[in-house]
N, CA, C and O atoms as a Tripos MOL2 file, in Angstrom:
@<TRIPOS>MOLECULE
protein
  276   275    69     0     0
PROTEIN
NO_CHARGES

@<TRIPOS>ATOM
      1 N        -160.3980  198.0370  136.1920 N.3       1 UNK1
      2 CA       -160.4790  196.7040  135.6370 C.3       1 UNK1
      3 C        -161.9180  196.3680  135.2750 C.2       1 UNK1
      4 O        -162.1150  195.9970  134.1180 O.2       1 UNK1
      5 N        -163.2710  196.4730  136.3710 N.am      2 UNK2
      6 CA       -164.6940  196.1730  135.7260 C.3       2 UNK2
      7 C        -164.8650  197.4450  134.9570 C.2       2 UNK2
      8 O        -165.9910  197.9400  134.9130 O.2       2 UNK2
      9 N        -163.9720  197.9630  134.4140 N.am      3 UNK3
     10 CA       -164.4460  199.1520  133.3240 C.3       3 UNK3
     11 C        -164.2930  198.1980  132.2100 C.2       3 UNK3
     12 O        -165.2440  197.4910  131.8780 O.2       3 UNK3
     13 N        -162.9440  198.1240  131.5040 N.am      4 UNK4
     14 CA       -162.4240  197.0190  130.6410 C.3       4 UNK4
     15 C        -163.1430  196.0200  130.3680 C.2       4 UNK4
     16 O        -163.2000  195.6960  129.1820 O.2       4 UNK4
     17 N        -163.7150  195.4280  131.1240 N.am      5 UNK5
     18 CA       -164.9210  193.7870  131.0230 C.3       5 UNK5
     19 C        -165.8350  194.5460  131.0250 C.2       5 UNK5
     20 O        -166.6080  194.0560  130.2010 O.2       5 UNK5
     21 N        -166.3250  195.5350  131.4520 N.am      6 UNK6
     22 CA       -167.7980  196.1190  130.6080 C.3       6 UNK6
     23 C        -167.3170  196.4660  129.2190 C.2       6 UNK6
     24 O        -168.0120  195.9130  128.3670 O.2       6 UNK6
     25 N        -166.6380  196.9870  128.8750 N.am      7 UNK7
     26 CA       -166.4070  197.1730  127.3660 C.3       7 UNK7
     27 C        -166.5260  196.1070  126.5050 C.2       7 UNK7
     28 O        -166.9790  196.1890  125.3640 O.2       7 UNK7
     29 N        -165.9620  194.7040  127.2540 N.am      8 UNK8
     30 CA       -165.5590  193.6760  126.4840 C.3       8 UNK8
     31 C        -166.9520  193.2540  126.3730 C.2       8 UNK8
     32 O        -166.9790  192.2890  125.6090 O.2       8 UNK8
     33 N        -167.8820  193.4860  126.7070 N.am      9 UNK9
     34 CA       -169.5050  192.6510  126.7420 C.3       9 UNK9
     35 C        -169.5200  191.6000  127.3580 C.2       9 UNK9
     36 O        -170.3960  190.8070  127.0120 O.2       9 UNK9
     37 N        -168.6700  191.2190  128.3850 N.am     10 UNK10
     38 CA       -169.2430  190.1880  128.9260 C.3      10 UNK10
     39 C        -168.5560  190.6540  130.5590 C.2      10 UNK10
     40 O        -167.9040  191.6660  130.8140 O.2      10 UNK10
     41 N        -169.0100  189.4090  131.6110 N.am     11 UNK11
     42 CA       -168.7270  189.6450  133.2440 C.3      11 UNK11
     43 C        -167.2420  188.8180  133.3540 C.2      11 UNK11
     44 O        -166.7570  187.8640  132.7460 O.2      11 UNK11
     45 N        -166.7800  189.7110  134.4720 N.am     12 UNK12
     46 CA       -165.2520  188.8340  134.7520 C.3      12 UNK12
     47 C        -165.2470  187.8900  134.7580 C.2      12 UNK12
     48 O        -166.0540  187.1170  135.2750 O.2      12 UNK12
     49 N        -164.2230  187.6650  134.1130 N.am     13 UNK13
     50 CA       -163.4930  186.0010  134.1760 C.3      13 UNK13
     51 C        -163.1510  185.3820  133.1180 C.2      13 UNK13
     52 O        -163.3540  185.9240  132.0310 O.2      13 UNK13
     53 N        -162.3670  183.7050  133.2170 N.am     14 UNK14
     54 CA       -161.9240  183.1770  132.0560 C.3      14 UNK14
     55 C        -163.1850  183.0230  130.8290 C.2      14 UNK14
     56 O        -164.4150  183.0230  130.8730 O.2      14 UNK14
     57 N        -162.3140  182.9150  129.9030 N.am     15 UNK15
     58 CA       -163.5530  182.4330  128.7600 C.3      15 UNK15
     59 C        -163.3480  181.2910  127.9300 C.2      15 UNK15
     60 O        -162.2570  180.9680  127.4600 O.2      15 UNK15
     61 N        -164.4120  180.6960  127.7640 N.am     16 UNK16
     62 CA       -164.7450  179.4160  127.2690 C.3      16 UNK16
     63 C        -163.4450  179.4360  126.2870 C.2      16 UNK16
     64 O        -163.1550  180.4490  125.6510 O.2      16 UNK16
     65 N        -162.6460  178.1670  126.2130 N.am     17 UNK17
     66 CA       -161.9730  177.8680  125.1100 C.3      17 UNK17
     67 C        -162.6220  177.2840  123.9130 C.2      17 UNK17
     68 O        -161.9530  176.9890  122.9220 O.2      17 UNK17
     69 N        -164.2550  177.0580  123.9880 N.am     18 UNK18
     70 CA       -164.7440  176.5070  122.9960 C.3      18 UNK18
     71 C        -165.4650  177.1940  122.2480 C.2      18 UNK18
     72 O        -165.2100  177.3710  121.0570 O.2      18 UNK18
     73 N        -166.6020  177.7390  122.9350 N.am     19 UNK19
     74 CA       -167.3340  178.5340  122.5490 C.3      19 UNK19
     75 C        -167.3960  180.1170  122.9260 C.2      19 UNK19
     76 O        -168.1160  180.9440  122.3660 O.2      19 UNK19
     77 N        -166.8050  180.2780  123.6220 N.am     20 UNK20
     78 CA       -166.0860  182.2580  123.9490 C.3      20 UNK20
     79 C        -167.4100  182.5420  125.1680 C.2      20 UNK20
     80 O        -168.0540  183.5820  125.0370 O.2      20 UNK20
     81 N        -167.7170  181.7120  126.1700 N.am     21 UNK21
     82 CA       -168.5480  182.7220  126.6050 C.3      21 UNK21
     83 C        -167.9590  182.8380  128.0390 C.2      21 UNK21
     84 O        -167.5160  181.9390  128.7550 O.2      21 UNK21
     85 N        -168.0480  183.9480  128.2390 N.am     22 UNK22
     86 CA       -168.0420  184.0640  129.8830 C.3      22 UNK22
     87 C        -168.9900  184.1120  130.6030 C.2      22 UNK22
     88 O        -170.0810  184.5160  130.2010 O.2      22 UNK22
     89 N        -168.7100  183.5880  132.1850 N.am     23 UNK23
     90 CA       -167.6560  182.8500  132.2290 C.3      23 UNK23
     91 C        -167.5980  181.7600  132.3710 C.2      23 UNK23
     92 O        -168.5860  181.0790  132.6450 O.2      23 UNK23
     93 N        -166.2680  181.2380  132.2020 N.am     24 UNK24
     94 CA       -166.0350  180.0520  132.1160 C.3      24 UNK24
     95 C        -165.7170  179.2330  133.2080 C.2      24 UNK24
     96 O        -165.4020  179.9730  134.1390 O.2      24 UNK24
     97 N        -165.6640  178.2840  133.4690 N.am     25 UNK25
     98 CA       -165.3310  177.4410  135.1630 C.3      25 UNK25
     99 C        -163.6490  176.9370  134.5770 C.2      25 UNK25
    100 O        -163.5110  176.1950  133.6030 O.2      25 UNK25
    101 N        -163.1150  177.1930  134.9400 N.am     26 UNK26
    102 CA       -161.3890  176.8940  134.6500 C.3      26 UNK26
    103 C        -160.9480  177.4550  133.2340 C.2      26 UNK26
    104 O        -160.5620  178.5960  132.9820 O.2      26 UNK26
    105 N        -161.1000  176.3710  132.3600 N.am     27 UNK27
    106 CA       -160.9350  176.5400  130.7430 C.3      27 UNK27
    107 C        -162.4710  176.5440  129.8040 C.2      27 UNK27
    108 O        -162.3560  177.1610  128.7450 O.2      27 UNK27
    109 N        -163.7860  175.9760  130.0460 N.am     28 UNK28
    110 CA       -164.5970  175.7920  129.3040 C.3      28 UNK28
    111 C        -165.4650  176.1090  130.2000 C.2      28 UNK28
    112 O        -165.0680  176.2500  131.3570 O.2      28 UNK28
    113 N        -167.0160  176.3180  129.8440 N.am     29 UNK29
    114 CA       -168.0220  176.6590  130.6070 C.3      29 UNK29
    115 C        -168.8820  175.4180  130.7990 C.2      29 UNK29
    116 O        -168.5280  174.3430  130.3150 O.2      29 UNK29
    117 N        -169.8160  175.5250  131.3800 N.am     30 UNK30
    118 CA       -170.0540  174.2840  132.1040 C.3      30 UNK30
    119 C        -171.1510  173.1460  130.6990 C.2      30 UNK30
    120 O        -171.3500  171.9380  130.5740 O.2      30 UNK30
    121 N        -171.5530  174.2850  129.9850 N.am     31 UNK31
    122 CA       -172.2730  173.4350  128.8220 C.3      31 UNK31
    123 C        -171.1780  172.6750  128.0180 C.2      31 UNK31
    124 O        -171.4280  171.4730  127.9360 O.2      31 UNK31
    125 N        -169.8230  173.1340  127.2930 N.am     32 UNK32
    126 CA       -169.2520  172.4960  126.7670 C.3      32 UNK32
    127 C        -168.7840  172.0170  127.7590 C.2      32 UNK32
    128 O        -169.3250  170.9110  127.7790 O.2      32 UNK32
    129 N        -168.0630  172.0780  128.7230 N.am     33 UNK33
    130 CA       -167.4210  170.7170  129.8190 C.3      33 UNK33
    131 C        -168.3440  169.5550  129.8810 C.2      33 UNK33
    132 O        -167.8720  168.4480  129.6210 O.2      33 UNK33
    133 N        -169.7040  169.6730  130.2190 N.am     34 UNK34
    134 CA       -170.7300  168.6670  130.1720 C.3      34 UNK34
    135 C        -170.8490  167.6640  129.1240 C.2      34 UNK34
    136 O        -170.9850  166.4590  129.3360 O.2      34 UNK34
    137 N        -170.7790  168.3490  127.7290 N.am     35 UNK35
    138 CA       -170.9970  167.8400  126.2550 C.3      35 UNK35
    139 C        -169.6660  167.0230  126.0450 C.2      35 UNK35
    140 O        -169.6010  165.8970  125.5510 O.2      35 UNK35
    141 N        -168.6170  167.7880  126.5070 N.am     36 UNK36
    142 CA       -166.8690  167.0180  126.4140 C.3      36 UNK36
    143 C        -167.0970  165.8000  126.8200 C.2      36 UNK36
    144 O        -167.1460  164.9030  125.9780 O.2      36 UNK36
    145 N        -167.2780  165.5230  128.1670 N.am     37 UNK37
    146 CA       -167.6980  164.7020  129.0260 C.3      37 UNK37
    147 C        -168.3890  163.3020  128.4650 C.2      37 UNK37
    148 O        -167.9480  162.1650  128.2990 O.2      37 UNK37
    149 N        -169.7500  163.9560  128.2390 N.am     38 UNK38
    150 CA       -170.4990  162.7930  127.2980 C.3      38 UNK38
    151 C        -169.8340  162.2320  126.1970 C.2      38 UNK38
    152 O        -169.8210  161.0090  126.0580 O.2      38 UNK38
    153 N        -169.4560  162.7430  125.6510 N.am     39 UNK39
    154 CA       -168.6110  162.3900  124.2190 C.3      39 UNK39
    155 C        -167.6010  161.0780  124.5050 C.2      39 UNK39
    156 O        -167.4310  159.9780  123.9790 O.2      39 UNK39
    157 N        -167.0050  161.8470  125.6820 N.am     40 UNK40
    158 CA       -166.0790  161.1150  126.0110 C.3      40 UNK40
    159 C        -166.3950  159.7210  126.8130 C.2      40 UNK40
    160 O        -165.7630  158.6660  126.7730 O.2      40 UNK40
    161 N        -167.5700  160.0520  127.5520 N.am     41 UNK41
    162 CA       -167.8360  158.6180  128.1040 C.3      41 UNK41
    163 C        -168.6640  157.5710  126.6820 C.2      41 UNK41
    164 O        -168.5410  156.3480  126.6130 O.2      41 UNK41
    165 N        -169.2060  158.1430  126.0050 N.am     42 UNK42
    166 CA       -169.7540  157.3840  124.6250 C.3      42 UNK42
    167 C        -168.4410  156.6990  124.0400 C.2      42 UNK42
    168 O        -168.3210  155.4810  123.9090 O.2      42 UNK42
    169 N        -167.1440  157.9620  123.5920 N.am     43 UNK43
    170 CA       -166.3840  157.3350  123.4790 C.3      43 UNK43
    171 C        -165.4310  156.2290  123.8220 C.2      43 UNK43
    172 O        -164.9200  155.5400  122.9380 O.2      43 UNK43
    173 N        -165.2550  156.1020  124.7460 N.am     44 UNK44
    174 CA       -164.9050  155.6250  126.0460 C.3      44 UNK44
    175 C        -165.6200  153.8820  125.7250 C.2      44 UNK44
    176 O        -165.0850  152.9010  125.2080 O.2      44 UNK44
    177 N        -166.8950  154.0590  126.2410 N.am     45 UNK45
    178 CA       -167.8630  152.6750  125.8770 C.3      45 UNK45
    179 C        -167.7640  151.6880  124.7570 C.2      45 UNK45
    180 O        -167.5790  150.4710  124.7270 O.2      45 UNK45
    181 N        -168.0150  152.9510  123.5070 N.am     46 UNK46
    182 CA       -167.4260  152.2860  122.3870 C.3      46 UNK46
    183 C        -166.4280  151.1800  122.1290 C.2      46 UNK46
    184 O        -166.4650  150.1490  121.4560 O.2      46 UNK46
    185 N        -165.1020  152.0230  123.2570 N.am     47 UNK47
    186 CA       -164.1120  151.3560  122.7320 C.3      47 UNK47
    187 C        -163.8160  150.4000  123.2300 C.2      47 UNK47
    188 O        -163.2350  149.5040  122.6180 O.2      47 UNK47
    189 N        -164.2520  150.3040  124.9290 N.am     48 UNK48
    190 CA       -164.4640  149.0770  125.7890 C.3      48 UNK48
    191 C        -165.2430  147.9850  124.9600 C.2      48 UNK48
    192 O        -164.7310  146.8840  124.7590 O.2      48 UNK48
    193 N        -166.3450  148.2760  124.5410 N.am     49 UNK49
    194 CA       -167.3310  147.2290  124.2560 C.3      49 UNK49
    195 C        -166.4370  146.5060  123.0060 C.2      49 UNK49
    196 O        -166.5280  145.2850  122.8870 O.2      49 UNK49
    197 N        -165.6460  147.2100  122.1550 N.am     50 UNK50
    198 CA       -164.6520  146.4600  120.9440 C.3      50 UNK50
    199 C        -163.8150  146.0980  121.4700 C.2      50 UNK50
    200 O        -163.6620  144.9420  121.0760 O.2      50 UNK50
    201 N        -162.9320  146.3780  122.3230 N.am     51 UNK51
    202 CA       -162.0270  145.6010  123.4610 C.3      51 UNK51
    203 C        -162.7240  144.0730  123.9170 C.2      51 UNK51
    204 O        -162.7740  142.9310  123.4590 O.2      51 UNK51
    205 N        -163.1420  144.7090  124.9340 N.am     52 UNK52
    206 CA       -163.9900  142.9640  125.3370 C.3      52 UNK52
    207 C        -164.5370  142.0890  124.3700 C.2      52 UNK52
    208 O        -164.5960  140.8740  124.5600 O.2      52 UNK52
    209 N        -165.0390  142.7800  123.0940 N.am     53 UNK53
    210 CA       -165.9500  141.8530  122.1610 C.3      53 UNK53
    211 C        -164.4730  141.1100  121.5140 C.2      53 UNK53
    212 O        -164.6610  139.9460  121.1630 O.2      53 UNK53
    213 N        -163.1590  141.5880  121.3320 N.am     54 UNK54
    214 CA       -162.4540  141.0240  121.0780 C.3      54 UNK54
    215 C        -161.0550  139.9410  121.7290 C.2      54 UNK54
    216 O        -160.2180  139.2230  121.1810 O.2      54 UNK54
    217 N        -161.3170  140.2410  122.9150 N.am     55 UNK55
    218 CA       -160.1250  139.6690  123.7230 C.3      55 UNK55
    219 C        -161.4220  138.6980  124.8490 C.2      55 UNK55
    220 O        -161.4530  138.6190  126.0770 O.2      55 UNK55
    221 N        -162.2860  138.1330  123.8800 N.am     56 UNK56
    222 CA       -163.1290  137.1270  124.6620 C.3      56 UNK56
    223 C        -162.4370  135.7390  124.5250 C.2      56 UNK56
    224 O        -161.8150  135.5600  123.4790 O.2      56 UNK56
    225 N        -162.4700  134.4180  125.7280 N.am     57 UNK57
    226 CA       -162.3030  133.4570  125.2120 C.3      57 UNK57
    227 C        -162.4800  132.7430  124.1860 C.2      57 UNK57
    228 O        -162.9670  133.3110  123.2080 O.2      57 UNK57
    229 N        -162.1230  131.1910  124.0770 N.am     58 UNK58
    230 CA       -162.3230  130.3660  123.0170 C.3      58 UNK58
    231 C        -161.3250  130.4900  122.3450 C.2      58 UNK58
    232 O        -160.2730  131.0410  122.6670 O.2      58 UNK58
    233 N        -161.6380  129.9110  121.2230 N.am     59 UNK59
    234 CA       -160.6100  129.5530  120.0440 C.3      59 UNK59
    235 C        -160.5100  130.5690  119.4260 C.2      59 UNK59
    236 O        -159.5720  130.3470  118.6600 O.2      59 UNK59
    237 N        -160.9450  131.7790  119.2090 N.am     60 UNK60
    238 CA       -160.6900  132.9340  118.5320 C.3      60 UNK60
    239 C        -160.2380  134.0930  119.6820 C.2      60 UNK60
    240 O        -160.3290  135.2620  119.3080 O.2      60 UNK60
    241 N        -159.7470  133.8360  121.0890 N.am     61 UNK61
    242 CA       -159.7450  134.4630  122.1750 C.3      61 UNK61
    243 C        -158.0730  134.1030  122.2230 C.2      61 UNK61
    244 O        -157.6620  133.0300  121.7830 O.2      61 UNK61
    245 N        -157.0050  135.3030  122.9110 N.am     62 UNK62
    246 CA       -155.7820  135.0970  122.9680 C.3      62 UNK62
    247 C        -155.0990  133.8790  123.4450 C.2      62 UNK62
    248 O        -153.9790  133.4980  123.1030 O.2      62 UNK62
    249 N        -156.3670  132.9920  124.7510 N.am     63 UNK63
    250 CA       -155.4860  132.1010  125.0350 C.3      63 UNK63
    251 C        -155.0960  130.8590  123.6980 C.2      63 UNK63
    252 O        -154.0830  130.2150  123.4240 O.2      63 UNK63
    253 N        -156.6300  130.9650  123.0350 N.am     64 UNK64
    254 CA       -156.4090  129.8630  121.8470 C.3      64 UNK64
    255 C        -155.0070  129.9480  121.3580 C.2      64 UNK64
    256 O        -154.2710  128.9620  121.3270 O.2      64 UNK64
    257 N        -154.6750  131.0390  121.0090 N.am     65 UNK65
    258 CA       -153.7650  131.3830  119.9610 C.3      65 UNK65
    259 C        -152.2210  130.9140  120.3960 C.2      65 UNK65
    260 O        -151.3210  130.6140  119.6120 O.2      65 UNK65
    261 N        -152.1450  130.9340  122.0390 N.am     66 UNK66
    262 CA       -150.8050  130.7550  122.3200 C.3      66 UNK66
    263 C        -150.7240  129.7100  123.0890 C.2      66 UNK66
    264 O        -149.8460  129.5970  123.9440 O.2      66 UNK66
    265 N        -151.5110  128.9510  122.8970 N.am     67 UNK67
    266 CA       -151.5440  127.5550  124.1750 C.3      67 UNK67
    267 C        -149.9450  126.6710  123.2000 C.2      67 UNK67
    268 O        -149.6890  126.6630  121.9960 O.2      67 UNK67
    269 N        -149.1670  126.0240  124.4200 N.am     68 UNK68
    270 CA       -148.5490  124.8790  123.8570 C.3      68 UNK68
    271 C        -149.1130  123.7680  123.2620 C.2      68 UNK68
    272 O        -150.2160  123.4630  123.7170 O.2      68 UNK68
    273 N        -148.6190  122.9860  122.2640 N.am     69 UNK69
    274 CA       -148.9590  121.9460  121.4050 C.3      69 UNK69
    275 C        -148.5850  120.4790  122.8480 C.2      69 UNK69
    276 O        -148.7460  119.2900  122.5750 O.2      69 UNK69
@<TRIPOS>BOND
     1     1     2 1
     2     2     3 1
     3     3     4 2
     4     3     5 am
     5     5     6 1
     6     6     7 1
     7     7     8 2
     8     7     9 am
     9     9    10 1
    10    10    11 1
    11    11    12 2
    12    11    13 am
    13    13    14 1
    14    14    15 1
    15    15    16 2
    16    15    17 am
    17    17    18 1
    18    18    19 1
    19    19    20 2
    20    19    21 am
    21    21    22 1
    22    22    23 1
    23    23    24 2
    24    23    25 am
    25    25    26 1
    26    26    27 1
    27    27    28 2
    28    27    29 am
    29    29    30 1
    30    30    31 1
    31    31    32 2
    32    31    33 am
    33    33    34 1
    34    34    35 1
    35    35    36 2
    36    35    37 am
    37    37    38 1
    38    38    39 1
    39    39    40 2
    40    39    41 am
    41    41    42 1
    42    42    43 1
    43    43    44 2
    44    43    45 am
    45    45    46 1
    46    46    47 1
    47    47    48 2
    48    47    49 am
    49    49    50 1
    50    50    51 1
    51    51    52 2
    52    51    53 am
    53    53    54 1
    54    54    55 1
    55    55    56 2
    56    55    57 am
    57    57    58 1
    58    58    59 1
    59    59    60 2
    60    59    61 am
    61    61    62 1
    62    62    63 1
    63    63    64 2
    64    63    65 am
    65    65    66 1
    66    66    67 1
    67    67    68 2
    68    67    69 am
    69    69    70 1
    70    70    71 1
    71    71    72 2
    72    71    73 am
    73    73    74 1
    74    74    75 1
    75    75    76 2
    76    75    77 am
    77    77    78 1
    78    78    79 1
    79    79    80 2
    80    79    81 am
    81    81    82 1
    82    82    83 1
    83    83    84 2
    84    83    85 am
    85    85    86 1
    86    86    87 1
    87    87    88 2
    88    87    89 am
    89    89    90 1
    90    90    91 1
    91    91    92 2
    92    91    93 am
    93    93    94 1
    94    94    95 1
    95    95    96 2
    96    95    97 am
    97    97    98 1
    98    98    99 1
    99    99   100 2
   100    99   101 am
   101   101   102 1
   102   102   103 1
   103   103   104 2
   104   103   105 am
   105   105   106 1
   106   106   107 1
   107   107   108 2
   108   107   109 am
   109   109   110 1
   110   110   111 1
   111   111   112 2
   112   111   113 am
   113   113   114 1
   114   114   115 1
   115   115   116 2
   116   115   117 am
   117   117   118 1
   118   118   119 1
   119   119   120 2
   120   119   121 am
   121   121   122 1
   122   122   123 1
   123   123   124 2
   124   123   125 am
   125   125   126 1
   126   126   127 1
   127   127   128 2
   128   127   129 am
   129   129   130 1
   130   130   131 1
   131   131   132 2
   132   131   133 am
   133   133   134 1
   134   134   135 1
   135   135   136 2
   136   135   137 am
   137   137   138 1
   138   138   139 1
   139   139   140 2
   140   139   141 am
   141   141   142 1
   142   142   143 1
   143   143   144 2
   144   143   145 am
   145   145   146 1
   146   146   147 1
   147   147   148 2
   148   147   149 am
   149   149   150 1
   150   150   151 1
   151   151   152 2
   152   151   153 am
   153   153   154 1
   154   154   155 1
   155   155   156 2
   156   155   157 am
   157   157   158 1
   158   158   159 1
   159   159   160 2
   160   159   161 am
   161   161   162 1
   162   162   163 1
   163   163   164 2
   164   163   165 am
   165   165   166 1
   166   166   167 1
   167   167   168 2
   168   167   169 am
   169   169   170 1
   170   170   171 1
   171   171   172 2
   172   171   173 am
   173   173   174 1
   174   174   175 1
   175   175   176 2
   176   175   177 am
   177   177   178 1
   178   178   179 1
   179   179   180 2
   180   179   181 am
   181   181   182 1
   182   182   183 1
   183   183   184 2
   184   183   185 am
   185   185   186 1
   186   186   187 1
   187   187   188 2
   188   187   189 am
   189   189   190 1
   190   190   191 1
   191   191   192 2
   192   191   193 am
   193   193   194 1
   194   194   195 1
   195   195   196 2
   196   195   197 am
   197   197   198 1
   198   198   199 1
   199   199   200 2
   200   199   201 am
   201   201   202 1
   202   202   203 1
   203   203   204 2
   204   203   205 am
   205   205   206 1
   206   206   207 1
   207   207   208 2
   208   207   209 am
   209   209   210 1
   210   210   211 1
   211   211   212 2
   212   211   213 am
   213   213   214 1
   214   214   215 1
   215   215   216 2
   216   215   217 am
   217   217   218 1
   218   218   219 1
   219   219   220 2
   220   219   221 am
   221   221   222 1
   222   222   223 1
   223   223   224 2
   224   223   225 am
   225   225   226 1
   226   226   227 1
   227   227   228 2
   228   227   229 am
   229   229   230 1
   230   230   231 1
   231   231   232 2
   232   231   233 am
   233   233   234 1
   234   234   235 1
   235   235   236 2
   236   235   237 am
   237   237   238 1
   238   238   239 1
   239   239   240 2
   240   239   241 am
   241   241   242 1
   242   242   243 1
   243   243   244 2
   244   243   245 am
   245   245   246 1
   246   246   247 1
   247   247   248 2
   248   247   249 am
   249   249   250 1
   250   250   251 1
   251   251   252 2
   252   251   253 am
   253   253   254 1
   254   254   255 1
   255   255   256 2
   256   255   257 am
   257   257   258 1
   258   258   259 1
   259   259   260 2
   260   259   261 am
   261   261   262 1
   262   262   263 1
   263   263   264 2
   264   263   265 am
   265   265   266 1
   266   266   267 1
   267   267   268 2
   268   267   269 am
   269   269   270 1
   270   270   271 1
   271   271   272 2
   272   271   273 am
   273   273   274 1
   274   274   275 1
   275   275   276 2
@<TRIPOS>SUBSTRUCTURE
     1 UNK1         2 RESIDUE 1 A UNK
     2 UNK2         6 RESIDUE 1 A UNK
     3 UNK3        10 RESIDUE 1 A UNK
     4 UNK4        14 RESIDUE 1 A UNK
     5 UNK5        18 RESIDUE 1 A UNK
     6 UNK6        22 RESIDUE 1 A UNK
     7 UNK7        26 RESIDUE 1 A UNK
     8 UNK8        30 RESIDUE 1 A UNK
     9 UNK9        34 RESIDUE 1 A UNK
    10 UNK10       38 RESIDUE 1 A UNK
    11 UNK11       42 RESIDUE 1 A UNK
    12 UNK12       46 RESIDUE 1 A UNK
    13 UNK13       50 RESIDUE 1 A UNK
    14 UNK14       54 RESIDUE 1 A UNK
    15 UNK15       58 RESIDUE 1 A UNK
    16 UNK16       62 RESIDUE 1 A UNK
    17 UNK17       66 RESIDUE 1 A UNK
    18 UNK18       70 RESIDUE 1 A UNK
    19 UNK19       74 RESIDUE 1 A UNK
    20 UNK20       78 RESIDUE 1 A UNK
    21 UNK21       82 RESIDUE 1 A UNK
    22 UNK22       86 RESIDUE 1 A UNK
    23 UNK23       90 RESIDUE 1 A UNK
    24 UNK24       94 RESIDUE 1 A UNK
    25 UNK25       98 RESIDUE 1 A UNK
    26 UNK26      102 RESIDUE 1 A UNK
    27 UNK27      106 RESIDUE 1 A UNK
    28 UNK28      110 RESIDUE 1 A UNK
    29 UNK29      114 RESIDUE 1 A UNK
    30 UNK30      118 RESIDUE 1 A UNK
    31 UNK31      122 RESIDUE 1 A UNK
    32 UNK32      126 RESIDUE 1 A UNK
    33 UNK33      130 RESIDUE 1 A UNK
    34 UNK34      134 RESIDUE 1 A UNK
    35 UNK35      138 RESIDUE 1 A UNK
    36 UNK36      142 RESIDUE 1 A UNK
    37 UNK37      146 RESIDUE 1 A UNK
    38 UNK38      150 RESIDUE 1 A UNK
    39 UNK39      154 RESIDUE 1 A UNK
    40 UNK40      158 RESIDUE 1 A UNK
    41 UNK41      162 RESIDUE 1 A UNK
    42 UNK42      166 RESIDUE 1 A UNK
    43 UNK43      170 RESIDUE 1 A UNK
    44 UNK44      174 RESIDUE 1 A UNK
    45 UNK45      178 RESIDUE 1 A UNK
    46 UNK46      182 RESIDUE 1 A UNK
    47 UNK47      186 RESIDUE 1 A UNK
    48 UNK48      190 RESIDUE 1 A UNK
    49 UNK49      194 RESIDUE 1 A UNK
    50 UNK50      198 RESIDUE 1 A UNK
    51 UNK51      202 RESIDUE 1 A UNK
    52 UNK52      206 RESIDUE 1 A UNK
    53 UNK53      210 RESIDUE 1 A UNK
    54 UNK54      214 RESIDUE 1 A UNK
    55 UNK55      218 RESIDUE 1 A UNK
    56 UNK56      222 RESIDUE 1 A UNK
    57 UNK57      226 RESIDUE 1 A UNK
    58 UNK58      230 RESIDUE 1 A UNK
    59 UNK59      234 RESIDUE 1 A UNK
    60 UNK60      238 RESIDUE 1 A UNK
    61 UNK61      242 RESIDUE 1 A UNK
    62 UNK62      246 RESIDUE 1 A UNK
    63 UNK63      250 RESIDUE 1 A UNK
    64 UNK64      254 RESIDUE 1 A UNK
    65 UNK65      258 RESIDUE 1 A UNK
    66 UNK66      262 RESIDUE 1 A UNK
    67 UNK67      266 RESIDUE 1 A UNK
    68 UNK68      270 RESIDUE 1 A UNK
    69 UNK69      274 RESIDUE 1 A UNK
């Protein structure tokens, strides 16, 4: 078997689903898991901060919209 993975050019184990390197820590190696990560918490923020900027009180805020007359 470490005959086979010397052939292949790289050391045992999984390989990156992103970028091919071995090895990998589960599915990705730890640079793209890291970068995923960030992305995702940027993303993440983004979408909070348009959430809250929109479901704020007042008259343009959900309760305005549905109060009884």
């Amino acid at each position: 078997m470490a005959e086979a993975h010397a052939e292949l050019g790289g050391p045992p184990g999984p390989e990156c689903v992103t970028c091919g390197q071995r090895p990998a820590e589960d599915t990705q190696c730890r640079a793209c898991r890291e970068d995923r990560q960030r992305r995702s918490r940027e993303e993440f923020a983004a979408w909070w901060s348009q959430l809250t900027r929109h479901a704020g009180g007042g008259a343009g805020g959900r309760a305005g919209r549905w109060r009884s007359p």
